[in-house]
C-alpha positions as CSV (number, residue, x, y, z in Angstrom):
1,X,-4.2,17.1,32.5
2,X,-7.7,17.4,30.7
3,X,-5.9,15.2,27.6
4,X,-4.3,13.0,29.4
5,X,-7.1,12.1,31.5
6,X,-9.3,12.3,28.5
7,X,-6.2,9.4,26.7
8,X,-6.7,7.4,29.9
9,X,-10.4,7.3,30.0
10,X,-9.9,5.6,26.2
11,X,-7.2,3.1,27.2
12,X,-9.3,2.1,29.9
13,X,-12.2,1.7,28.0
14,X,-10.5,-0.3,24.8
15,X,-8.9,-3.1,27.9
16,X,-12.5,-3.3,28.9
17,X,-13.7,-3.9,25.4
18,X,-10.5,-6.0,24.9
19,X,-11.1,-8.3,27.9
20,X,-14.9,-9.0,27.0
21,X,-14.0,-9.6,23.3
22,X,-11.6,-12.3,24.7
23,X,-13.9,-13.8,27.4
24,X,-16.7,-14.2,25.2
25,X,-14.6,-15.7,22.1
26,X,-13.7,-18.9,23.3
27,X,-17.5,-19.2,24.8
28,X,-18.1,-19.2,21.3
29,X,-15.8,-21.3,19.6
30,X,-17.3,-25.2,19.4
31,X,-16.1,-28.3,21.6
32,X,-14.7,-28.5,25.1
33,X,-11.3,-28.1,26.2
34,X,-11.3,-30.8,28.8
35,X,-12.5,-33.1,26.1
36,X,-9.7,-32.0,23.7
37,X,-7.6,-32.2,27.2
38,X,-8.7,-36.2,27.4
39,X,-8.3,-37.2,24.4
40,X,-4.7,-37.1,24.4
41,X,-4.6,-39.6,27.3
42,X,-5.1,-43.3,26.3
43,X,-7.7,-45.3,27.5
44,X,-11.1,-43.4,29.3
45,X,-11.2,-40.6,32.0
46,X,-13.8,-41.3,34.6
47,X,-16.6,-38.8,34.7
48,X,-15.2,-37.6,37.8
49,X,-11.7,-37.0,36.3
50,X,-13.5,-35.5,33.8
51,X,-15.1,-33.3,35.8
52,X,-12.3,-32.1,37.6
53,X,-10.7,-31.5,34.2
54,X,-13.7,-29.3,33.1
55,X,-13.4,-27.0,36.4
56,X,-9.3,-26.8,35.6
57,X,-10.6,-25.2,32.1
58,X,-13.1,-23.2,33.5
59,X,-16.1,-25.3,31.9
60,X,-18.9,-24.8,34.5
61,X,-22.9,-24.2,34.6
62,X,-22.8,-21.4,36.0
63,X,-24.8,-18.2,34.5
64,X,-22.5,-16.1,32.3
65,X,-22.8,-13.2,34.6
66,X,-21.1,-15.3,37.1
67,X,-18.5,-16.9,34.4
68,X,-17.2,-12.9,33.5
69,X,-16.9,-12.1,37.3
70,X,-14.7,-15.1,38.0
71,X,-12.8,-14.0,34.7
72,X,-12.0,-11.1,36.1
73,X,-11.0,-12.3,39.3
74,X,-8.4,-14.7,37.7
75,X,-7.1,-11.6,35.7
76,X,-6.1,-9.5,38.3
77,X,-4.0,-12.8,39.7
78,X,-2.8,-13.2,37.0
79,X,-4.4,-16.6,36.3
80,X,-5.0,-17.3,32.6
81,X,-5.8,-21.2,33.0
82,X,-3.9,-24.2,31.7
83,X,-2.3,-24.9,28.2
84,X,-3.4,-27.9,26.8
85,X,-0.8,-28.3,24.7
86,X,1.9,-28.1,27.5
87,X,-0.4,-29.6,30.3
88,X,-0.2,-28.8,33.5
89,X,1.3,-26.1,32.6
90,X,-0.2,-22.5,33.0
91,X,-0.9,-20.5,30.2
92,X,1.2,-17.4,31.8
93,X,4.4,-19.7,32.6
94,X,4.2,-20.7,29.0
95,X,3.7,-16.5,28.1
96,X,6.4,-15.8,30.8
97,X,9.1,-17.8,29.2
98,X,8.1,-17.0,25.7
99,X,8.0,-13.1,25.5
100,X,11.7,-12.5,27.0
101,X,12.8,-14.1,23.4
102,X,10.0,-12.3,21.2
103,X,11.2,-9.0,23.0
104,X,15.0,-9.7,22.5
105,X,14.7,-10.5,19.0
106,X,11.7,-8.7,17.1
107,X,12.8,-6.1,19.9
108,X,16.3,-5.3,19.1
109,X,15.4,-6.3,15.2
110,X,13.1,-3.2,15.1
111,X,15.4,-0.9,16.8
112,X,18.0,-1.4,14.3
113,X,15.6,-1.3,11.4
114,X,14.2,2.3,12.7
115,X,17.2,3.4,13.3
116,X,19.2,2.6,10.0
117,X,16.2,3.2,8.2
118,X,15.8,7.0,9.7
119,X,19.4,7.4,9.3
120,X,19.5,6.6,5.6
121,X,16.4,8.5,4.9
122,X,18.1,11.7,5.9
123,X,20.7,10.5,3.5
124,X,18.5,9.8,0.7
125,X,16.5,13.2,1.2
126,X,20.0,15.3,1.6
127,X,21.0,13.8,-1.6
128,X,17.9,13.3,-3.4
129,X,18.0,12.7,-7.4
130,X,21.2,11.6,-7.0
131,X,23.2,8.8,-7.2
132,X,22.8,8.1,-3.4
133,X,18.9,8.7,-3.9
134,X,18.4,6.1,-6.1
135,X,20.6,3.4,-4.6
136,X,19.0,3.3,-1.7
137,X,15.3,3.8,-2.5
138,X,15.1,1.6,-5.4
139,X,17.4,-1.2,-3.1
140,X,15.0,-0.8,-0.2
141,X,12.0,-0.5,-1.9
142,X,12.9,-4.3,-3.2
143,X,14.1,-5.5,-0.4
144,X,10.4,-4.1,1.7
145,X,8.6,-6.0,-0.8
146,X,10.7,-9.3,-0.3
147,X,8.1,-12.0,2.0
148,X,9.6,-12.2,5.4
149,X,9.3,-15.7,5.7
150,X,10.9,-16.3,1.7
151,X,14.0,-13.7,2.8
152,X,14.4,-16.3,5.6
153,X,14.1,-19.5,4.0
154,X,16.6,-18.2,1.4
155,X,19.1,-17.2,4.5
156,X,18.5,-20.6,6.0
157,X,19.2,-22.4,3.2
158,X,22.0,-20.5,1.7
159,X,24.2,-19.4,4.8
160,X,22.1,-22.2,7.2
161,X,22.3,-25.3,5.4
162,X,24.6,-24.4,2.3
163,X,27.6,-22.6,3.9
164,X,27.0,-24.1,7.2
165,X,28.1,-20.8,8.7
166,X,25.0,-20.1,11.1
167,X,22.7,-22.3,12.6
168,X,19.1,-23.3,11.1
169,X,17.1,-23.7,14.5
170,X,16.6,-22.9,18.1
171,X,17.4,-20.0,19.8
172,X,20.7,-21.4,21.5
173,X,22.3,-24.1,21.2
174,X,20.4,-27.9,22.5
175,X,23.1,-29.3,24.9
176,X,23.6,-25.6,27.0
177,X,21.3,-24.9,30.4
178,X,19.9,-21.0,29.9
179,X,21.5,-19.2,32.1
180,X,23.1,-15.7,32.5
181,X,27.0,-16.3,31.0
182,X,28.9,-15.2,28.8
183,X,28.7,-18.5,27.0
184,X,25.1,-18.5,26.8
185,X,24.5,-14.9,25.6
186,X,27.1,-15.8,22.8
187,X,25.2,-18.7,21.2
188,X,21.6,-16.8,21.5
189,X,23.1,-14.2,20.0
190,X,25.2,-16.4,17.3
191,X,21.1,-18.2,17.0
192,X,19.7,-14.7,16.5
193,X,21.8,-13.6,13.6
194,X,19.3,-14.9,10.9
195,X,16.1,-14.4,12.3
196,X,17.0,-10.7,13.4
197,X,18.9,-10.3,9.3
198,X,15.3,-11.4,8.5
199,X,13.3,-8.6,10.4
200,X,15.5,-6.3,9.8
201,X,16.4,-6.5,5.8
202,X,12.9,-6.1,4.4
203,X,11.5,-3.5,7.1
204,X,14.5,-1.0,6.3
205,X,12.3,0.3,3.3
206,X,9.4,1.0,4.8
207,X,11.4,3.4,7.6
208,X,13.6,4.8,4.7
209,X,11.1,6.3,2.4
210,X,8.9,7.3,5.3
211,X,11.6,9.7,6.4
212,X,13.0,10.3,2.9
213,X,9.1,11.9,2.7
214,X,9.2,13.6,5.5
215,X,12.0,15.2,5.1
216,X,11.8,16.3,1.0
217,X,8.3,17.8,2.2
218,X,9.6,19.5,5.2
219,X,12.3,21.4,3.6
220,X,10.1,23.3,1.0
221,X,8.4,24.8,4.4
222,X,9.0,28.7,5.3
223,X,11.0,28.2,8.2
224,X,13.7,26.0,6.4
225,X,13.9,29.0,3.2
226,X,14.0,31.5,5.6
227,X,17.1,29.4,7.6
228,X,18.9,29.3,4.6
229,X,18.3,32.7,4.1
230,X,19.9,33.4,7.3
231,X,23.3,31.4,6.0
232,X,22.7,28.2,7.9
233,X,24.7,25.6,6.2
234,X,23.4,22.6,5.0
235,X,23.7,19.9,7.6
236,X,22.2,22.3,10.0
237,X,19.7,22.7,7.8
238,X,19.3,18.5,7.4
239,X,19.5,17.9,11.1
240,X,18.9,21.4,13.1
241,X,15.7,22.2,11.4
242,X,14.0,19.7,9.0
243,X,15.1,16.7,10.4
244,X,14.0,17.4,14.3
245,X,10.3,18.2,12.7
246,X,10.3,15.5,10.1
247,X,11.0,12.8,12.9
248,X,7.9,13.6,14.2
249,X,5.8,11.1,12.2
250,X,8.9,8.6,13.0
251,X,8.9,8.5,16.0
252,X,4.8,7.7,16.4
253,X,5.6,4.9,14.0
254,X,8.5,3.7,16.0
255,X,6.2,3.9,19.4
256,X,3.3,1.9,17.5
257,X,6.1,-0.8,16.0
258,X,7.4,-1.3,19.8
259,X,3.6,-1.9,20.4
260,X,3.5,-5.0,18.0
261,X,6.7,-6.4,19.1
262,X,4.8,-8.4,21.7
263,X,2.7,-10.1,18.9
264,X,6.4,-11.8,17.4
265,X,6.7,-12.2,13.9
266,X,4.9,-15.5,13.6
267,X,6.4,-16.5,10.4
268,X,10.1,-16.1,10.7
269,X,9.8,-17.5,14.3
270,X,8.0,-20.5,12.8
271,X,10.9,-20.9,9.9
272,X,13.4,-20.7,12.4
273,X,11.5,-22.8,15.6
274,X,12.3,-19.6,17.8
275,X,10.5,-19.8,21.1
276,X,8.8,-16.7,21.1
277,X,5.4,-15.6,21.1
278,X,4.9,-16.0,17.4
279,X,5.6,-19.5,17.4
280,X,3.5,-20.5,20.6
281,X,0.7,-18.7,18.7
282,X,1.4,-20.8,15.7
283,X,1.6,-24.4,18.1
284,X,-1.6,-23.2,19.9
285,X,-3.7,-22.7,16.9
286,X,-2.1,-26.5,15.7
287,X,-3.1,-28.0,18.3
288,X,-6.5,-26.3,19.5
289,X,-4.8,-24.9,22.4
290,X,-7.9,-22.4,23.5
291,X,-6.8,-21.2,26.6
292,X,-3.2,-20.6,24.9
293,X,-4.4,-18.7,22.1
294,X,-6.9,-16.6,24.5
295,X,-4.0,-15.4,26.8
296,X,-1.6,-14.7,23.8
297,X,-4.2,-12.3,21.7
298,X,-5.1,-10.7,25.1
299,X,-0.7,-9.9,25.9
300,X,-1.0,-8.9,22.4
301,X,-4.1,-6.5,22.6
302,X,-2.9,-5.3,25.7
303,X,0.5,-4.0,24.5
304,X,-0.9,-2.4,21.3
305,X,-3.3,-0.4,23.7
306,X,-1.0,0.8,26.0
307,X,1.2,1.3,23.1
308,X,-1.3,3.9,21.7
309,X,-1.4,5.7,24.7
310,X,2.3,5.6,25.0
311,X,2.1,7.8,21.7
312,X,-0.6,9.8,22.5
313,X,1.1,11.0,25.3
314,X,4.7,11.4,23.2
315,X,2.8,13.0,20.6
316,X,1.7,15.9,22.4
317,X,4.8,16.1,24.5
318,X,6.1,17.2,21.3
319,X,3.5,18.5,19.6
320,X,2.0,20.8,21.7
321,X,-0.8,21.5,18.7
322,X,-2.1,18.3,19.4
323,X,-2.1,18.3,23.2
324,X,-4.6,21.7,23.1
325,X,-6.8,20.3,20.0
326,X,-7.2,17.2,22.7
327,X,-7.7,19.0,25.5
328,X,-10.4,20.7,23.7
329,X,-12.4,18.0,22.8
Protein backbone atom coordinates (compact mmCIF):
# COMPACT_ATOMS: atom_id res chain seq x y z
CA UNK A 1 0.00 0.00 0.00
CA UNK A 2 2.90 2.42 1.10
CA UNK A 3 4.18 2.16 -2.93
CA UNK A 4 1.28 2.45 -4.42
CA UNK A 5 0.14 5.30 -2.53
CA UNK A 6 3.64 6.67 -2.76
CA UNK A 7 3.06 5.94 -7.24
CA UNK A 8 -0.25 7.82 -6.80
CA UNK A 9 0.91 10.78 -4.94
CA UNK A 10 3.45 11.19 -8.23
CA UNK A 11 0.73 10.64 -10.87
CA UNK A 12 -1.19 13.13 -9.20
CA UNK A 13 1.45 15.49 -8.90
CA UNK A 14 2.88 15.16 -12.77
CA UNK A 15 -1.39 15.98 -13.97
CA UNK A 16 -0.97 18.97 -11.79
CA UNK A 17 2.25 19.94 -13.32
CA UNK A 18 0.84 18.75 -16.68
CA UNK A 19 -2.41 20.90 -16.49
CA UNK A 20 -0.41 24.24 -15.46
CA UNK A 21 2.20 23.68 -18.21
CA UNK A 22 -0.82 23.53 -20.68
CA UNK A 23 -2.78 26.50 -19.11
CA UNK A 24 0.00 28.73 -19.08
CA UNK A 25 1.34 27.83 -22.70
CA UNK A 26 -1.12 29.22 -24.86
CA UNK A 27 -1.10 32.51 -22.37
CA UNK A 28 2.10 32.65 -23.75
CA UNK A 29 1.96 32.09 -27.31
CA UNK A 30 1.34 35.67 -29.36
CA UNK A 31 -2.09 36.84 -31.05
CA UNK A 32 -5.65 36.13 -30.19
CA UNK A 33 -7.72 33.35 -31.09
CA UNK A 34 -10.87 35.20 -31.64
CA UNK A 35 -8.92 37.34 -33.98
CA UNK A 36 -7.48 34.35 -35.89
CA UNK A 37 -11.34 33.05 -35.34
CA UNK A 38 -12.46 36.50 -37.44
CA UNK A 39 -10.46 36.57 -39.85
CA UNK A 40 -11.76 33.71 -41.65
CA UNK A 41 -15.13 35.38 -41.95
CA UNK A 42 -15.35 38.06 -44.82
CA UNK A 43 -16.10 41.38 -44.32
CA UNK A 44 -15.79 43.03 -40.32
CA UNK A 45 -17.12 41.50 -36.93
CA UNK A 46 -18.61 44.20 -34.77
CA UNK A 47 -16.84 44.86 -31.56
CA UNK A 48 -19.61 43.27 -29.90
CA UNK A 49 -19.36 40.01 -32.01
CA UNK A 50 -15.98 40.23 -31.30
CA UNK A 51 -16.42 40.30 -27.91
CA UNK A 52 -18.54 37.47 -27.64
CA UNK A 53 -15.98 35.67 -29.77
CA UNK A 54 -13.19 36.51 -27.26
CA UNK A 55 -15.37 35.02 -24.16
CA UNK A 56 -16.13 31.68 -26.46
CA UNK A 57 -12.01 31.49 -26.48
CA UNK A 58 -11.64 32.25 -23.04
CA UNK A 59 -9.92 35.77 -23.79
CA UNK A 60 -10.98 37.80 -20.70
CA UNK A 61 -9.31 40.50 -18.20
CA UNK A 62 -9.58 38.84 -15.57
CA UNK A 63 -6.49 38.30 -13.09
CA UNK A 64 -4.75 34.98 -13.88
CA UNK A 65 -5.57 33.54 -10.60
CA UNK A 66 -9.08 33.74 -11.65
CA UNK A 67 -8.28 32.56 -15.40
CA UNK A 68 -6.59 28.98 -13.78
CA UNK A 69 -9.72 28.47 -11.48
CA UNK A 70 -12.14 28.75 -14.33
CA UNK A 71 -9.60 26.30 -16.26
CA UNK A 72 -10.12 23.99 -13.96
CA UNK A 73 -13.67 24.17 -13.64
CA UNK A 74 -13.99 23.57 -17.45
CA UNK A 75 -11.74 20.45 -17.00
CA UNK A 76 -13.62 18.64 -14.73
CA UNK A 77 -16.74 19.19 -17.37
CA UNK A 78 -14.99 18.26 -19.64
CA UNK A 79 -14.98 21.57 -21.47
CA UNK A 80 -11.78 22.18 -23.57
CA UNK A 81 -13.17 25.28 -25.68
CA UNK A 82 -13.77 25.60 -29.43
CA UNK A 83 -11.59 24.44 -32.48
CA UNK A 84 -11.04 27.09 -34.72
CA UNK A 85 -10.38 25.18 -37.33
CA UNK A 86 -13.69 23.24 -37.18
CA UNK A 87 -15.75 26.11 -35.70
CA UNK A 88 -18.28 25.75 -33.64
CA UNK A 89 -17.17 22.80 -32.95
CA UNK A 90 -15.71 21.75 -29.43
CA UNK A 91 -12.28 20.82 -29.08
CA UNK A 92 -13.39 17.36 -27.21
CA UNK A 93 -16.08 16.39 -30.02
CA UNK A 94 -13.23 16.86 -32.50
CA UNK A 95 -10.81 14.55 -29.75
CA UNK A 96 -13.91 12.28 -29.29
CA UNK A 97 -14.24 11.32 -32.87
CA UNK A 98 -10.55 11.31 -33.50
CA UNK A 99 -8.96 8.93 -30.86
CA UNK A 100 -11.37 5.76 -31.61
CA UNK A 101 -9.29 5.65 -35.11
CA UNK A 102 -5.75 6.52 -33.50
CA UNK A 103 -6.57 3.68 -30.83
CA UNK A 104 -7.79 1.12 -33.61
CA UNK A 105 -4.93 1.58 -35.75
CA UNK A 106 -1.54 2.64 -33.91
CA UNK A 107 -3.43 0.42 -31.23
CA UNK A 108 -3.77 -2.94 -32.88
CA UNK A 109 -0.41 -1.92 -35.08
CA UNK A 110 1.60 -2.02 -31.76
CA UNK A 111 0.06 -5.16 -30.51
CA UNK A 112 1.11 -7.02 -33.45
CA UNK A 113 4.52 -5.44 -33.51
CA UNK A 114 5.14 -6.57 -29.66
CA UNK A 115 3.89 -9.54 -30.15
CA UNK A 116 5.70 -10.81 -33.43
CA UNK A 117 8.67 -8.99 -32.28
CA UNK A 118 8.81 -10.90 -28.72
CA UNK A 119 8.02 -14.00 -30.48
CA UNK A 120 10.83 -13.90 -32.89
CA UNK A 121 13.20 -12.69 -30.37
CA UNK A 122 12.85 -15.94 -28.52
CA UNK A 123 13.58 -17.42 -31.85
CA UNK A 124 16.56 -15.46 -32.69
CA UNK A 125 18.01 -16.06 -28.95
CA UNK A 126 17.15 -20.05 -29.17
CA UNK A 127 18.97 -20.12 -32.30
CA UNK A 128 21.53 -17.52 -31.95
CA UNK A 129 24.78 -17.58 -34.40
CA UNK A 130 22.83 -19.34 -36.59
CA UNK A 131 21.35 -19.09 -39.70
CA UNK A 132 17.96 -18.05 -38.08
CA UNK A 133 20.00 -15.50 -35.91
CA UNK A 134 21.16 -13.58 -38.58
CA UNK A 135 18.15 -13.57 -40.84
CA UNK A 136 16.22 -11.96 -38.66
CA UNK A 137 18.38 -9.47 -36.79
CA UNK A 138 20.20 -8.23 -39.67
CA UNK A 139 16.36 -8.08 -41.65
CA UNK A 140 14.94 -6.24 -38.74
CA UNK A 141 17.63 -4.23 -37.80
CA UNK A 142 17.08 -2.64 -41.59
CA UNK A 143 13.77 -2.55 -41.57
CA UNK A 144 13.83 -0.45 -37.71
CA UNK A 145 15.98 1.99 -39.34
CA UNK A 146 13.63 2.42 -42.44
CA UNK A 147 11.64 6.31 -41.82
CA UNK A 148 8.10 5.55 -41.10
CA UNK A 149 6.79 7.99 -43.20
CA UNK A 150 9.41 6.85 -46.46
CA UNK A 151 8.19 2.90 -45.73
CA UNK A 152 4.75 4.39 -46.28
CA UNK A 153 5.15 6.53 -49.22
CA UNK A 154 6.91 3.61 -50.83
CA UNK A 155 3.68 1.31 -49.90
CA UNK A 156 1.36 3.98 -51.23
CA UNK A 157 2.96 4.33 -54.24
CA UNK A 158 3.90 0.86 -55.13
CA UNK A 159 0.74 -1.28 -53.90
CA UNK A 160 -1.53 2.22 -53.58
CA UNK A 161 -1.09 3.90 -56.70
CA UNK A 162 1.06 1.29 -58.85
CA UNK A 163 -0.83 -1.97 -58.34
CA UNK A 164 -3.99 -0.35 -57.42
CA UNK A 165 -4.51 -3.11 -54.98
CA UNK A 166 -5.17 -1.00 -51.72
CA UNK A 167 -6.43 2.35 -51.27
CA UNK A 168 -4.15 5.61 -50.83
CA UNK A 169 -6.52 7.67 -48.41
CA UNK A 170 -9.13 7.78 -45.79
CA UNK A 171 -9.95 5.52 -43.36
CA UNK A 172 -13.02 3.98 -45.17
CA UNK A 173 -14.34 4.38 -48.09
CA UNK A 174 -16.06 8.30 -49.01
CA UNK A 175 -19.66 7.27 -50.20
CA UNK A 176 -20.36 4.76 -46.84
CA UNK A 177 -22.19 6.41 -43.45
CA UNK A 178 -19.89 4.99 -40.30
CA UNK A 179 -21.77 2.72 -38.72
CA UNK A 180 -21.43 -0.61 -36.96
CA UNK A 181 -21.80 -3.41 -40.15
CA UNK A 182 -20.19 -5.76 -41.46
CA UNK A 183 -19.77 -3.64 -44.55
CA UNK A 184 -18.23 -0.83 -42.79
CA UNK A 185 -15.74 -2.78 -40.53
CA UNK A 186 -14.57 -4.39 -43.91
CA UNK A 187 -13.53 -1.21 -45.74
CA UNK A 188 -11.81 0.42 -42.39
CA UNK A 189 -10.18 -2.55 -42.17
CA UNK A 190 -9.29 -2.96 -46.08
CA UNK A 191 -8.18 1.28 -45.35
CA UNK A 192 -6.07 0.14 -42.52
CA UNK A 193 -3.93 -2.45 -44.23
CA UNK A 194 -1.11 0.12 -45.21
CA UNK A 195 -0.99 2.44 -42.53
CA UNK A 196 -0.94 -0.54 -39.85
CA UNK A 197 2.02 -2.50 -42.58
CA UNK A 198 3.63 0.86 -41.90
CA UNK A 199 3.64 0.82 -37.97
CA UNK A 200 4.21 -2.37 -37.83
CA UNK A 201 7.27 -3.27 -40.37
CA UNK A 202 9.88 -0.86 -38.98
CA UNK A 203 8.96 -1.19 -35.16
CA UNK A 204 9.47 -5.20 -35.30
CA UNK A 205 13.22 -4.54 -34.82
CA UNK A 206 13.31 -2.62 -32.04
CA UNK A 207 10.98 -5.46 -30.03
CA UNK A 208 13.13 -8.29 -31.60
CA UNK A 209 16.57 -7.46 -30.45
CA UNK A 210 15.19 -6.13 -27.13
CA UNK A 211 14.17 -9.63 -26.32
CA UNK A 212 16.80 -11.38 -28.41
CA UNK A 213 19.05 -9.36 -25.33
CA UNK A 214 17.13 -10.28 -22.77
CA UNK A 215 17.00 -13.46 -23.34
CA UNK A 216 21.04 -14.32 -24.49
CA UNK A 217 21.75 -12.50 -21.10
CA UNK A 218 19.31 -14.27 -19.04
CA UNK A 219 20.37 -17.71 -19.92
CA UNK A 220 24.03 -17.45 -18.72
CA UNK A 221 22.26 -16.74 -15.13
CA UNK A 222 22.59 -19.59 -12.29
CA UNK A 223 19.22 -20.63 -12.25
CA UNK A 224 19.03 -21.45 -16.07
CA UNK A 225 22.76 -23.80 -15.62
CA UNK A 226 21.47 -25.25 -12.73
CA UNK A 227 17.93 -26.18 -14.79
CA UNK A 228 19.82 -27.75 -17.30
CA UNK A 229 21.69 -29.39 -14.85
CA UNK A 230 18.51 -30.90 -13.59
CA UNK A 231 17.77 -32.31 -17.40
CA UNK A 232 15.17 -29.72 -18.33
CA UNK A 233 15.01 -29.74 -22.03
CA UNK A 234 15.50 -27.02 -24.10
CA UNK A 235 12.17 -25.35 -24.84
CA UNK A 236 11.50 -25.47 -21.25
CA UNK A 237 14.48 -24.01 -20.74
CA UNK A 238 13.53 -21.04 -23.63
CA UNK A 239 10.05 -20.48 -22.33
CA UNK A 240 9.72 -22.10 -18.63
CA UNK A 241 12.60 -20.27 -17.22
CA UNK A 242 14.48 -17.57 -19.30
CA UNK A 243 11.80 -16.44 -21.28
CA UNK A 244 9.05 -15.76 -18.22
CA UNK A 245 12.11 -13.51 -16.58
CA UNK A 246 13.45 -12.01 -19.78
CA UNK A 247 9.87 -10.63 -20.60
CA UNK A 248 10.07 -8.57 -17.81
CA UNK A 249 11.72 -5.55 -19.48
CA UNK A 250 9.06 -6.28 -22.44
CA UNK A 251 6.41 -6.08 -20.97
CA UNK A 252 7.23 -2.33 -19.26
CA UNK A 253 8.13 -1.34 -22.83
CA UNK A 254 4.88 -2.67 -24.12
CA UNK A 255 2.89 -0.83 -21.11
CA UNK A 256 4.90 2.55 -21.92
CA UNK A 257 4.17 1.98 -26.06
CA UNK A 258 0.31 1.59 -25.20
CA UNK A 259 0.94 4.92 -23.38
CA UNK A 260 1.96 6.78 -26.66
CA UNK A 261 -0.61 5.20 -28.71
CA UNK A 262 -2.86 8.13 -27.85
CA UNK A 263 -0.34 10.68 -29.35
CA UNK A 264 -0.98 8.71 -33.15
CA UNK A 265 1.86 8.41 -35.38
CA UNK A 266 1.59 11.92 -36.92
CA UNK A 267 3.49 11.18 -39.97
CA UNK A 268 2.02 7.98 -41.42
CA UNK A 269 -1.46 9.41 -40.46
CA UNK A 270 -0.55 12.55 -42.39
CA UNK A 271 0.69 10.38 -45.60
CA UNK A 272 -2.32 8.47 -45.46
CA UNK A 273 -5.11 11.52 -44.36
CA UNK A 274 -6.18 9.11 -41.43
CA UNK A 275 -8.43 10.85 -39.06
CA UNK A 276 -6.67 10.25 -35.97
CA UNK A 277 -5.12 12.15 -33.52
CA UNK A 278 -1.89 12.52 -35.33
CA UNK A 279 -3.29 14.14 -38.15
CA UNK A 280 -5.69 16.70 -36.18
CA UNK A 281 -2.40 17.53 -34.43
CA UNK A 282 -0.74 18.13 -37.72
CA UNK A 283 -4.17 20.37 -39.16
CA UNK A 284 -4.11 22.24 -35.75
CA UNK A 285 -0.55 23.34 -35.79
CA UNK A 286 -1.48 24.38 -39.85
CA UNK A 287 -3.91 26.32 -39.18
CA UNK A 288 -3.07 27.94 -35.64
CA UNK A 289 -5.72 26.04 -34.07
CA UNK A 290 -4.62 26.90 -30.17
CA UNK A 291 -7.30 25.58 -28.37
CA UNK A 292 -6.99 22.29 -30.66
CA UNK A 293 -3.45 21.82 -30.11
CA UNK A 294 -3.86 22.58 -26.13
CA UNK A 295 -6.54 19.79 -25.65
CA UNK A 296 -4.55 17.22 -27.84
CA UNK A 297 -0.96 17.54 -25.92
CA UNK A 298 -3.03 17.49 -22.64
CA UNK A 299 -5.02 13.73 -23.96
CA UNK A 300 -1.57 13.01 -24.85
CA UNK A 301 0.22 13.92 -21.46
CA UNK A 302 -2.47 12.48 -19.66
CA UNK A 303 -2.14 8.96 -21.16
CA UNK A 304 1.66 8.73 -20.94
CA UNK A 305 1.10 9.61 -17.11
CA UNK A 306 -1.31 7.26 -16.27
CA UNK A 307 0.60 5.04 -18.52
CA UNK A 308 3.59 5.22 -16.13
CA UNK A 309 1.73 4.38 -13.31
CA UNK A 310 0.04 1.54 -15.10
CA UNK A 311 3.67 0.11 -15.18
CA UNK A 312 4.69 1.05 -11.94
CA UNK A 313 2.09 -0.79 -10.60
CA UNK A 314 2.68 -4.02 -13.21
CA UNK A 315 6.25 -3.76 -12.37
CA UNK A 316 6.07 -4.54 -8.92
CA UNK A 317 3.21 -6.96 -9.36
CA UNK A 318 5.88 -8.88 -10.80
CA UNK A 319 8.77 -7.83 -9.37
CA UNK A 320 8.30 -7.98 -6.02
CA UNK A 321 12.17 -6.44 -5.60
CA UNK A 322 10.89 -3.40 -6.78
CA UNK A 323 7.60 -3.15 -4.88
CA UNK A 324 9.81 -3.29 -1.33
CA UNK A 325 12.77 -0.96 -2.67
CA UNK A 326 9.52 1.49 -3.26
CA UNK A 327 7.88 0.98 -0.39
CA UNK A 328 11.05 1.90 1.34
CA UNK A 329 11.63 5.08 0.00
Amino acid sequence: MRYFLNRLGFLLLSIWVAVTINFFLPRMMPGNPALLAASRYQGTLTPGALHALELQFGVTNQPIWQQYLQYLNNLLHWNLGLSLTYYPVPVSQVIAQSLPWTLGLAGTATVIAAFLGTALGILAAWRRNGATDSILTTSTTFTGHIPHQWFGLMLLFVLGYDLHWFPVAHAYTASMTPQWSLAFASTVVYHAILPALTIVVPGLGGWLLHMRNNMIQTLGDDYIVFAQAKGVGPGGVMFQHAGRNALLPSVTSFAMALGFVVGGVILVEVVFSYPGVGYQLFTAVENEDYPLMQGLFLIISMSVLIANFLVDLLYARLDPRVRRAGAQS
